[in-house]
C-alpha positions, -999 to +999 in steps of 0.1 A: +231+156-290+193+156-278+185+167-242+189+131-222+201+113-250+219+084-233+259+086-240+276+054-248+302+055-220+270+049-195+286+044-161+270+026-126+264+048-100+301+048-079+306+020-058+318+042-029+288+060-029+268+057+007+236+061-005+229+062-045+202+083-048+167+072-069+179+101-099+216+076-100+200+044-101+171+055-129+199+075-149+221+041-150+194+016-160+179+042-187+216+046-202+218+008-197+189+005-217+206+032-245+168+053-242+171+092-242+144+108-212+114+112-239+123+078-246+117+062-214+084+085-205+071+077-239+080+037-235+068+041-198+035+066-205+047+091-183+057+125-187+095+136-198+086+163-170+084+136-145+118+115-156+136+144-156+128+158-121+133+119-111+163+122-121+175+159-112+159+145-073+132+169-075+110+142-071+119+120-047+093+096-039+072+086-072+038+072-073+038+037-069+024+032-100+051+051-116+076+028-103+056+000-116+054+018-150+093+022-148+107-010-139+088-031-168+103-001-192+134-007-180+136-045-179+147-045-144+153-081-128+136-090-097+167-077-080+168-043-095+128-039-088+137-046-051+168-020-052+141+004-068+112+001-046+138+011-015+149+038-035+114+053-039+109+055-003+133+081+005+170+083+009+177+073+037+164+039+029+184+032+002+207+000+000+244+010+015+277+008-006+265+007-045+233-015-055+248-054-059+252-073-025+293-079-031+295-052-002+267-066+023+273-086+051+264-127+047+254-138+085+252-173+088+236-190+123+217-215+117+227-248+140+246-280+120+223-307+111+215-329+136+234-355+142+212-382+160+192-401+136+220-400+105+194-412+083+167-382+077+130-399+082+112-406+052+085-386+059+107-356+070+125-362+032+087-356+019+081-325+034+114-316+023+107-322-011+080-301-009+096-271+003+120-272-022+103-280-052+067-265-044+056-234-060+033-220-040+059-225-010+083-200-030+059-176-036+047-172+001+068-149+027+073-176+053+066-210+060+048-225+091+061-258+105+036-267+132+029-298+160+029-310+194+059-310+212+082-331+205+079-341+168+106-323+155+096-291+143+129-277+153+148-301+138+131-303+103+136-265+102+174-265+105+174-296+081+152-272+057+174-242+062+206-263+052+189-277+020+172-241+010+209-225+018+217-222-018+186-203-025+198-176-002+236-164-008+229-135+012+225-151+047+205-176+071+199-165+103+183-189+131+166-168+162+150-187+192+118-168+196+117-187+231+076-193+229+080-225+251+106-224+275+105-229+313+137-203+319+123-169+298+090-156+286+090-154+243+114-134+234+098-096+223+091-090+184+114-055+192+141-070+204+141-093+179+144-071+148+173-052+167+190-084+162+182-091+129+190-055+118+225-061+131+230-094+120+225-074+084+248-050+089+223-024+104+245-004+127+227-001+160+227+043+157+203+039+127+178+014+141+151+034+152+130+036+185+097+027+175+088-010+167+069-005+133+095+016+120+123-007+126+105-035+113+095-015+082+133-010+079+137-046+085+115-055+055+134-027+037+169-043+040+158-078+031+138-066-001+167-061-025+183-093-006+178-130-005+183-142+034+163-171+047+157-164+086+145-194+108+120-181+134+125-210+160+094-219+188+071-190+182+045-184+210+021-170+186+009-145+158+018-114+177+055-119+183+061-136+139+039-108+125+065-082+126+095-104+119+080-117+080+100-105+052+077-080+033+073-090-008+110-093-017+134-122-025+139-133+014+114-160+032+108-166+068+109-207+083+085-202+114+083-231+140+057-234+165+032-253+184+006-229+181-017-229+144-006-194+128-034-191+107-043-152+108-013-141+086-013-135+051+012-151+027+022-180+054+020-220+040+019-239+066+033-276+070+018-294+095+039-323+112+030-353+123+045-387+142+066-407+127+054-435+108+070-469+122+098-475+100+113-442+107+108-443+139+125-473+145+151-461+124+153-433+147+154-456+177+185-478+163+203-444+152+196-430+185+208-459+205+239-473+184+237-501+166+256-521+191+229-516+219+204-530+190+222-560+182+200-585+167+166-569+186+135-591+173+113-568+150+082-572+170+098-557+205+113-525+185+082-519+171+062-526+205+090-499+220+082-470+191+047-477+198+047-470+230+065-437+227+035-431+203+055-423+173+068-394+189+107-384+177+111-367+213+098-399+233+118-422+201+150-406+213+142-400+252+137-442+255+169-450+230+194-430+250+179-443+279+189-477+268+224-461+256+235-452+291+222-483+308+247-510+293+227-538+311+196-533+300+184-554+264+159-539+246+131-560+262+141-547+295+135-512+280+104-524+270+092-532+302+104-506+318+084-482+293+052-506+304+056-500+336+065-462+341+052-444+305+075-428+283+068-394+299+084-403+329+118-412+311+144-383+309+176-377+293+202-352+293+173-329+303+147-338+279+115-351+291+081-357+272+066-347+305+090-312+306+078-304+275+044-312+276+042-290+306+056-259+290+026-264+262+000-266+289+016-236+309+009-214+281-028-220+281-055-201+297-067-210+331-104-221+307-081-239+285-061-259+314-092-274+332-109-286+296-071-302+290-074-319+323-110-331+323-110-339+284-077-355+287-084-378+322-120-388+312-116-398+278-100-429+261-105-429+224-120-410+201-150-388+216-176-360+202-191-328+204-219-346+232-195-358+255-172-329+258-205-311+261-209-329+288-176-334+310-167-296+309-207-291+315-207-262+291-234-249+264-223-265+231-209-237+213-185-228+243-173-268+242-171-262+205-144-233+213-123-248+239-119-281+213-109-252+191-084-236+211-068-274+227-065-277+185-050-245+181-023-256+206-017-287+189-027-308+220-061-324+204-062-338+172-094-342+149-091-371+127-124-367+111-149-338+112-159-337+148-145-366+161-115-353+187-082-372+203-055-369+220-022-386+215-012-415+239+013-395+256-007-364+259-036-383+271-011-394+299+002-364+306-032-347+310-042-380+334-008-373+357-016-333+359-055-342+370-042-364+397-018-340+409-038-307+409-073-311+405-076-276+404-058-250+387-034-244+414-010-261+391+024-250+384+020-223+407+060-233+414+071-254+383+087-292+385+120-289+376 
């Protein structure tokens, strides 16, 4: 028999092993493929010299190329390419327990579907669709839900993570990155990955110390996986960047009202209000259809309207009506007339609580052009005007438009022409009133 002629009882590296080395794992797909050593360097242009001290673990950590140059010679799946690009990095990166996933743990967190609003929004079912069924949405390590507060980001996501679910056998894991809430500052990227590590079976000995490395071990364990991890309310770029899956099988649902736009391989998916049909839909789901009853069309539609589309304020005003059994839905109507929809709260939702939180994370810059912008305009307005309410040179009025966009608290519905939503043209009006200056929030409304 020739010197690495494959044998025809070829055997898997053992199952028990802890960590199967790079030499195991090349030996069993050559034999696999029934090719001798000169076989594979000759199929793979490389050197017999180099297979066999691949093999023999004299070499330890090959080219990149070479593992390139390796896995189309061996017909490796995408799977096995994963397994094989850990293995190159060293052995104490390899995959535990053999190199299938029957031994891995499946960790499974994401929240049940909502159940307000049985009937998914037709728009919502769109951008489902196209998560599912889009290309370039498979290709890309994470996907960027983004908005204002309030319409439904969070919600879409766990909807998303339940349809995706069997696209990822290995795992879904939901974290609350905490960008936007009044109890905690966003949670930190380190802390995060600890998490995540030992959600995957990481034991908490082996994570190291330093932030980069854990999250290049991070990327390491989801690369010969397929986990789909929901990255809930992200303040920013800074706290998702280390958290993406690198170029493996695994994908990364990111929600946030901040644009994410400096990070490679992200699709975004920007949402928007509700159009009126599934708002009102929302509404009578929200509500019960026995608080409906036989509602004229005109006064639902006038009630969605005034909540400005928005699923948050849609669902704030139905259970409102819910837990007033006297009320019809013309009282709710002028009730919504007569105080705004940020002023109604439920079971400790507010449009005005959330709102806040989204203008407490801006700059003090930032907070006076949301004030004066959003208490001295009424419609849509230009690049002049703002020039001239925040009484700035043009380019720096240009910037703070920019950064009240990046927020998700001005909208642009054509070039240059700027917005704000109903409610967060209100909201902006009540926190002018209140503090003129930026002594606001200095002690938070509860």
């Amino acid at each position: 028999m020739k010197s690495g002629e494959p044998t025809s009882t070829a055997s898997r590296p053992a199952e028990t092993d802890a960590d199967p080395s790079l030499g195991a794992l090349l030996r069993w797909w050559r034999e696999r493929a029934l090719l001798t050593q000169e076989q594979l360097a000759d199929r793979a242009g490389l050197n017999v010299r180099t297979i066999r001290r691949l093999e023999n673990q004299e070499l330890r950590k090959p080219r990149a190329t070479s593992t390139l140059l390796l896995a189309e010679a061996l017909g490796l799946t995408d799977e096995e390419r994963a397994i094989l690009a850990v293995a190159s990095r060293g052995p104490s990166r390899v995959p535990p327990k053999g190199c299938g996933r029957r031994d891995l743990p499946v960790a499974r967190n994401v929240p049940g579907r909502p159940s307000a609003g049985a009937e998914l929004p037709t728009e919502w079912g769109r951008v489902l669709a196209g998560l599912t069924r889009n290309g370039e949405a498979r290709q890309r390590a994470a996907i960027s839900i983004e908005g204002m507060a309030g319409v439904g980001k969070t919600a879409l996501a766990v909807h998303a993570a339940h349809r995706l679910a069997p696209r990822f056998p290995d795992g879904q894991l939901f974290v609350d990155l905490r960008g936007h809430s009044r109890k905690s500052a966003p949670v930190d990227p380190g802390a995060v990955l600890t998490r995540l590590l030992g959600a995957l079976g990481v034991p908490e000995a082996r994570v190291p110390r330093h932030v980069d490395d854990r999250a290049a071990l991070y990327r390491d364990v989801l690369a010969y996986r397929r986990v789909l991890i929901v990255l809930d309310d992200a303040a920013g770029e800074e706290q998702v960047r280390p958290l993406l899956p690198g170029g493996g099988n695994s994908q990364a649902i990111v929600t946030g009202r901040r644009r994410i736009s400096g990070l490679d391989h992200v699709w975004t998916v920007p949402l928007n209000v509700l159009p009126v049909y599934d708002a009102v839909t929302l509404f009578t789901c929200t509500a019960g259809a026995d608080r409906i009853g036989d509602a004229p069309a005109d006064v639902l539609t006038a009630i969605v309207e005034r909540c400005g589309l928005l699923p948050l304020a849609v669902r704030v005003a139905a259970l409102r009506l819910r837990t007033h059994s006297t009320w019809t839905t013309r009282h709710l109507l002028d009730r919504l007339n007569t105080d705004g929809p940020t002023g109604f709260q439920a079971g400790g939702e507010s449009v005005a609580a959330a709102l806040d939180l989204s203008y407490l994370r801006l700059p003090a810059d930032q907070r006076r052009a949301y004030r004066v912008l959003g208490s001295q305009t009424s419609g849509d307005f230009g690049i002049a005007a703002a020039t001239t309410l925040l009484e700035a040179p043009t380019a720096r009025a240009r910037w703070l438009l920019d950064r009240l966009m990046d927020a998700h608290l001005l909208m642009e519905p054509v070039p240059f022409r700027y917005r704000f939503h109903v409610l967060v043209r209100e909201h902006a009006s009540a926190v002018a009133r209140r503090y003129p200056t930026d002594s606001v929030f200095a002690n938070p409304p509860d």
